[in-house]
Every structure is written in structure tokens, then in C-alpha cells.
VEXDREN-2710 file (C-alpha; in Angstrom, 1 decimal):
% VEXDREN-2710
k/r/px/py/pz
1/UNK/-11.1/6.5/14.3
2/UNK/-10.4/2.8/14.0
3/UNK/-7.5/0.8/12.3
4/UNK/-9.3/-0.5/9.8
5/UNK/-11.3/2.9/8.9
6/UNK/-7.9/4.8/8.8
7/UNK/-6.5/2.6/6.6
8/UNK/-9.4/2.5/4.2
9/UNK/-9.7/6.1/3.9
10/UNK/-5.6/6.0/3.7
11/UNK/-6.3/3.9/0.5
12/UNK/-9.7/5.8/-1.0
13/UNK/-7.0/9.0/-0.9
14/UNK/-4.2/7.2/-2.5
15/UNK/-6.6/6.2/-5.2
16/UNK/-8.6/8.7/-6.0
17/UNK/-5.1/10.8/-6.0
18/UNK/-4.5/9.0/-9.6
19/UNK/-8.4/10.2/-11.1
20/UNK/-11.6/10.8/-9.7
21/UNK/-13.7/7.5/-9.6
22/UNK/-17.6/6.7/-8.6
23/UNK/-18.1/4.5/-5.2
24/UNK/-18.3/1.1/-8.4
25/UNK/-14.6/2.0/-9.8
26/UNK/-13.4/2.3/-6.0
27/UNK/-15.3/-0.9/-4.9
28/UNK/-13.6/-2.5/-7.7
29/UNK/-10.4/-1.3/-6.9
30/UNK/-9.8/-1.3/-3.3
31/UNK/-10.8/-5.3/-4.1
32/UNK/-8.9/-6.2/-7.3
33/UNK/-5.5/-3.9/-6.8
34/UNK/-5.4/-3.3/-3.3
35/UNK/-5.5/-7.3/-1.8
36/UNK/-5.5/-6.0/1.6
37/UNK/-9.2/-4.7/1.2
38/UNK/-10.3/-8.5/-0.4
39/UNK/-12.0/-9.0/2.7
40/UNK/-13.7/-5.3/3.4
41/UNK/-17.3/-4.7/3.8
42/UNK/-18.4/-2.9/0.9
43/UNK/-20.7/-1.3/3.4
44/UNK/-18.0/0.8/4.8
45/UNK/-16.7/2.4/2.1
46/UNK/-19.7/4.8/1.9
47/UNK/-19.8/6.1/5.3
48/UNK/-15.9/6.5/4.8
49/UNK/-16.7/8.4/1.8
50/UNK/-19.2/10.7/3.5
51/UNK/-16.7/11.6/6.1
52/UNK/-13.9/12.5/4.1
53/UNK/-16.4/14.7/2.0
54/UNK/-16.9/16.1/5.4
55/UNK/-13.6/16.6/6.3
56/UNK/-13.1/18.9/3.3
57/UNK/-10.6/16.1/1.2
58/UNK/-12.8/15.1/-1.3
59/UNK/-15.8/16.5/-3.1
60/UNK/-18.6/15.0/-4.8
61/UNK/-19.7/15.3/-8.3
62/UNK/-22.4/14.5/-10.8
63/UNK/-21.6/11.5/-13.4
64/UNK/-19.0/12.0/-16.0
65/UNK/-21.1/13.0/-19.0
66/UNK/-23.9/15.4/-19.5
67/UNK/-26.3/12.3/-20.9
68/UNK/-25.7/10.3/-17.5
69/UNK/-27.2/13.4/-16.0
70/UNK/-30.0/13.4/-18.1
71/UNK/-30.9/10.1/-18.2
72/UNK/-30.7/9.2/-15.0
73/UNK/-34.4/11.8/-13.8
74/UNK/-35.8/9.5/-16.7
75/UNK/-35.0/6.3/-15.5
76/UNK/-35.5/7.0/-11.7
77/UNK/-31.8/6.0/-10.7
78/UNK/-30.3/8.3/-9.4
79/UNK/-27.0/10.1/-11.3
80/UNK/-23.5/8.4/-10.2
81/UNK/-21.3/10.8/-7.7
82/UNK/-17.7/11.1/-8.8
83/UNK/-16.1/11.5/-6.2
84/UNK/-12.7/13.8/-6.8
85/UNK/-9.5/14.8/-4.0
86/UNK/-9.3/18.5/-3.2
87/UNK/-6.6/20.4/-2.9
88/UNK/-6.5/19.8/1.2
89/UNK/-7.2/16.2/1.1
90/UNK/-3.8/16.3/-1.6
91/UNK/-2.0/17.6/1.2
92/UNK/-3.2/15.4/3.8
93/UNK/-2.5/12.2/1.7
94/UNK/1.1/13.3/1.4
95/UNK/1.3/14.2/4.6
96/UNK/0.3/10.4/5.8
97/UNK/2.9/8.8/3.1
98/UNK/5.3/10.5/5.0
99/UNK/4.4/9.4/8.7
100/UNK/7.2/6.3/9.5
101/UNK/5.5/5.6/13.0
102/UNK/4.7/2.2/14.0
103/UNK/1.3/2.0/12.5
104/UNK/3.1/1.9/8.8
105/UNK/4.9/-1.2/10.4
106/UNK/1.8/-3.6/11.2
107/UNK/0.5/-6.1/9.1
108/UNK/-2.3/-4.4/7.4
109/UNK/-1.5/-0.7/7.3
110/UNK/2.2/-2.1/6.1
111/UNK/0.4/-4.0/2.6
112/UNK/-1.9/-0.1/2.2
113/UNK/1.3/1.4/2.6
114/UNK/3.3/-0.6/0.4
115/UNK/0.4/-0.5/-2.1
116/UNK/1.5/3.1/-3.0
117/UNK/5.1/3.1/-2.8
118/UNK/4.9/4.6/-6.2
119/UNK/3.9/8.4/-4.4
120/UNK/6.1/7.6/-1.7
121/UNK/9.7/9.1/-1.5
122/UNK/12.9/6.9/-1.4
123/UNK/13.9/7.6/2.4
124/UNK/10.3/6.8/3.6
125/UNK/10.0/3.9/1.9
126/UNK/13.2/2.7/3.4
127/UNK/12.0/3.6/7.1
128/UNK/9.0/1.3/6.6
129/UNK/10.9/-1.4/5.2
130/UNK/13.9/-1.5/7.7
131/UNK/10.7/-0.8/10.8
132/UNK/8.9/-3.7/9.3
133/UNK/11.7/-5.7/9.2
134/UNK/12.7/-5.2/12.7
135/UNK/8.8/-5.8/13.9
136/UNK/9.1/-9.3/12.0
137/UNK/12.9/-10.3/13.4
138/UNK/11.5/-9.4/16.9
139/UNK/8.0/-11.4/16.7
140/UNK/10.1/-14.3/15.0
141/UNK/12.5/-14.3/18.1
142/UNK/9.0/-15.0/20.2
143/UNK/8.1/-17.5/18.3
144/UNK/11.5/-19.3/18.1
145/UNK/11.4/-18.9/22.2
146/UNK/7.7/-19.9/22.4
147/UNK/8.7/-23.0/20.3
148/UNK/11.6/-24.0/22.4
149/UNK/9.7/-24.1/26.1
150/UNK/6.0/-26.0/24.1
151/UNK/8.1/-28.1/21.8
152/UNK/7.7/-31.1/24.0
153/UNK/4.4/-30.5/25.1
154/UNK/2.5/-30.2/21.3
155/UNK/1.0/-32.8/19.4
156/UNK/2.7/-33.2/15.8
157/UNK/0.1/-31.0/14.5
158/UNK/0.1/-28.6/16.2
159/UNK/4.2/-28.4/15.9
160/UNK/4.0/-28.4/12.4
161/UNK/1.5/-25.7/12.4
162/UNK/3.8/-23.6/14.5
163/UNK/6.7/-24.3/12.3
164/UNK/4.6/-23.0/9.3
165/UNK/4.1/-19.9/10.8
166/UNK/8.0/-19.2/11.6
167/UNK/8.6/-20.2/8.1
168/UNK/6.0/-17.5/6.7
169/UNK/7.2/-15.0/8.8
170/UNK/11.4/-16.0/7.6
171/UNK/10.1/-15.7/3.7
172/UNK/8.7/-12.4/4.5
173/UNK/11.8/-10.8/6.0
174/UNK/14.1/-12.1/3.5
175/UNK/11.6/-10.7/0.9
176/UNK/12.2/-7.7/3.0
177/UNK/15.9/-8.0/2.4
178/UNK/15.7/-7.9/-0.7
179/UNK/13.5/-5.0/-1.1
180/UNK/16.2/-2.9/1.4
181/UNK/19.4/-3.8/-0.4
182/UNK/17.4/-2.9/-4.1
183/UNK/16.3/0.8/-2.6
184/UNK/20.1/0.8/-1.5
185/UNK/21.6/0.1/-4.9
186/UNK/19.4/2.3/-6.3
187/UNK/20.3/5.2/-4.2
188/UNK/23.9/4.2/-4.8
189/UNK/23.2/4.4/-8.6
190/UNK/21.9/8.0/-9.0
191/UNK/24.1/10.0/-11.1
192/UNK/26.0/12.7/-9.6
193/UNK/25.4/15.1/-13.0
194/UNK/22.2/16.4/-12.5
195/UNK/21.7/17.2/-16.3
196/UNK/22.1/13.2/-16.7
197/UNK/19.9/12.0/-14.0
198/UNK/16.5/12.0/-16.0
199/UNK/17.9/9.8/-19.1
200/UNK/19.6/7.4/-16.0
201/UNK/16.9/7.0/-13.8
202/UNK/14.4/6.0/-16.7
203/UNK/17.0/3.4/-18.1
204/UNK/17.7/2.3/-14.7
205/UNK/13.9/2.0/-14.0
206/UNK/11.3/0.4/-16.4
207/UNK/7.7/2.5/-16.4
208/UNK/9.2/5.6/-15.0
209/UNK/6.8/8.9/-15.9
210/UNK/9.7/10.7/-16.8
211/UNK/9.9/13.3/-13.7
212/UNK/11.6/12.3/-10.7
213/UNK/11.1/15.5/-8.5
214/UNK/10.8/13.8/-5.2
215/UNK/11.7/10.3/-6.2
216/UNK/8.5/9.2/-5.4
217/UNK/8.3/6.0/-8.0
218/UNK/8.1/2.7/-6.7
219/UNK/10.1/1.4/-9.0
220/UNK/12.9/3.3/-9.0
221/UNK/14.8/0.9/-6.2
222/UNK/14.3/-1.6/-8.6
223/UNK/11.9/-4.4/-6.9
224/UNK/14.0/-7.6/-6.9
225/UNK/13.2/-10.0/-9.5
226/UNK/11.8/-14.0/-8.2
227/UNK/12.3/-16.8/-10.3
228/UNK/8.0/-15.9/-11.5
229/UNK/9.2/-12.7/-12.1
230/UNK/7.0/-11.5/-9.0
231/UNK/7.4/-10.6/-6.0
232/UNK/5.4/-11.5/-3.1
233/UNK/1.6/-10.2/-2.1
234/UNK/2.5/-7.9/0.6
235/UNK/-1.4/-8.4/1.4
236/UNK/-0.5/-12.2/2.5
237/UNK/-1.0/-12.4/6.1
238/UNK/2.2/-14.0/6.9
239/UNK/2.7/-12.2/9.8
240/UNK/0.3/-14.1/12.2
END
């Protein structure tokens, strides 16, 4: 399996994991909430679909309502396919939100991964963020270096172009600064009386769902706040 395949099937899991959807309403998604897959071919995301319905993780369905069915032998098109997560492919999505290996470090796996850091538990997201920081501080020490020994040697350009890139890749890890010392505090935070913890946690974290079993939300580190009140597109290549 490629790169690219695993982390679109990563993300057809992660979303289907919140309701069953047809191929449109994943199309749709994977493109509007997900920036990473902006740039997919649409004509992946079928094959991937057959092979996780292969694979046992998701299974296929006929449209939502009985007159879809119905009206769709009269017409000649054929019925939507739902397509809904099984019990197994449950499982096996959790089971890749926890993995903390490398992959969940580069530049497009991180933005999937960070896309649902609202199922992901509190000490995984903070192995991502602190691996992701340290892949960044390491490729901006080679490009410091690389910029010392061609300064003299590049065309304005081409200097400033350089220089543009170290910049992207400094707002990044301070972005990723940020993001550790908020999971911190927020770890600090949690009450000790476990009778308390559920009225805390939601005042201490806007659009909580109330349960906190595995402290999965990603909003419970509280995201820091930017002067736009947003933070940035993890999606941005600025890692190049």
C-alpha cells in the first residue's frame, strides 16, 4: 500500500466513524473539511472504498430511504451505496489513532492525523506534536546549514526564496509550541475529584460532548487562540 492510499483510507475511516455517508458526502468531505485531500483524485476514492469493503471495515448499503430504492429501477440510475464502518474496521481506526511512528510525523499523514485529533487521546496527540516538532527543528537546522555554505553563490531570488521557506517552516514549529504547552496546561488543569471532572472539563473546554472516557476531544488542550481567532491550516504545505 502506498502513502497516499494509506492515508486516504486513514481518513474515509475517521469519517465515516462520525455516520455512514454515500461516495458524494465523502467526496465532499475529504475536499471541504479535510484540506489535505484538496488535491486527491476523486478517482481513488472508489477503488479505496472497494478495498476496505474487502478488508471486512466497512460495508455497503442501499440509499437511505425506502423511495430512493424505488425510484431509482425507474429511473435507470442506479440506487446510492451508503457506505457504514463495521465493528472491525472501528477497531482498526482506533488502532491507527494510536500508532506514534514516524509516518504520523510527515507532512501529509501529520494534517490527516491532526484532522481527527478530536478521537485521539491526550498522550497521542502529544507524541505527534512533540515528533513533528522535532522532524521540523531537524529539517530547519538543514536548511539554516544549506543556506550558510550557497548563500554566496545564489542569485537574490533564489535567496529570498530560500529564506521563505525557513520562515514557513519557523511559523509552523512555533504554531507547534503553542499547541504542546495548551495540551500541557490542560493536563495540568484536570481536577483531582473525579466526581468534579465532567462539570470542569466542559467549562474548561467549549463543544465538549459531555463524556470524556478516554479524553479523546480535540479540544480539550484548548487550541491556542491567534489574533483571527484561528489557528493555522495544518494542510499548508509549509514543510517543503
Amino acid at each position: 500500500m502506498s502513502r497516499r492510499s494509506g492515508i486516504l483510507e486513514f481518513a474515509v475511516l475517521g469519517l465515516l466513524r462520525e455516520s455512514p455517508m454515500h461516495g458524494y458526502e465523502l467526496r465532499k468531505r475529504l475536499n471541504t473539511s479535510l484540506g489535505v485531500f484538496r488535491a486527491f483524485s476523486y478517482g481513488s476514492l472508489y477503488p479505496c472504498l472497494k478495498t476496505l469493503v474487502a478488508s471486512g471495515w466497512l460495508i455497503e448499503e442501499p440509499g437511505s430511504t425506502p423511495e430512493e430504492a424505488l425510484a431509482a429501477p425507474l429511473s435507470g440510475r442506479r440506487a446510492k451505496i451508503v457506505y457504514r464502518l463495521t465493528a472491525e474496521g472501528k477497531e482498526h481506526f482506533e488502532d491507527l489513532l494510536s500508532q506514534t511512528g514516524p509516518d504520523a510525523y510527515e507532512d501529509e499523514h501529520f494534517a490527516a492525523r491532526f484532522a481527527f485529533f478530536g478521537q485521539t487521546s491526550r498522550d497521542v496527540r502529544m507524541r505527534v506534536l512533540e515528533g513533528r516538532r522535532s522532524r521540523l527543528e531537524e529539517r530547519l537546522e538543514k536548511m539554516r546549514a544549506s543556506l550558510v555554505r550557497t548563500r554566496e553563490r545564489l542569485d537574490d531570488y533564489t535567496l529570498e526564496l530560500q529564506r521563505h521557506g525557513m520562515e514557513s517552516v519557523e511559523r509552523e514549529v512555533r504554531w507547534l509550541n503553542e499547541l504542546i504547552e495548551s495540551e500541557r496546561a490542560g493536563r495540568d488543569q484536570r481536577p483531582a475529584d473525579p466526581a468534579s471532572s465532567g462539570d470542569a472539563a466542559r467549562q474548561d473546554t467549549p463543544g465538549r460532548q459531555g463524556t470524556d472516557q478516554q479524553d479523546t476531544s480535540g479540544k480539550t488542550g484548548g487550541l491556542p487562540r491567534h489574533r483571527d481567532n484561528t489557528g493555522p491550516d495544518p494542510s499548508d504545505d509549509t514543510a517543503t
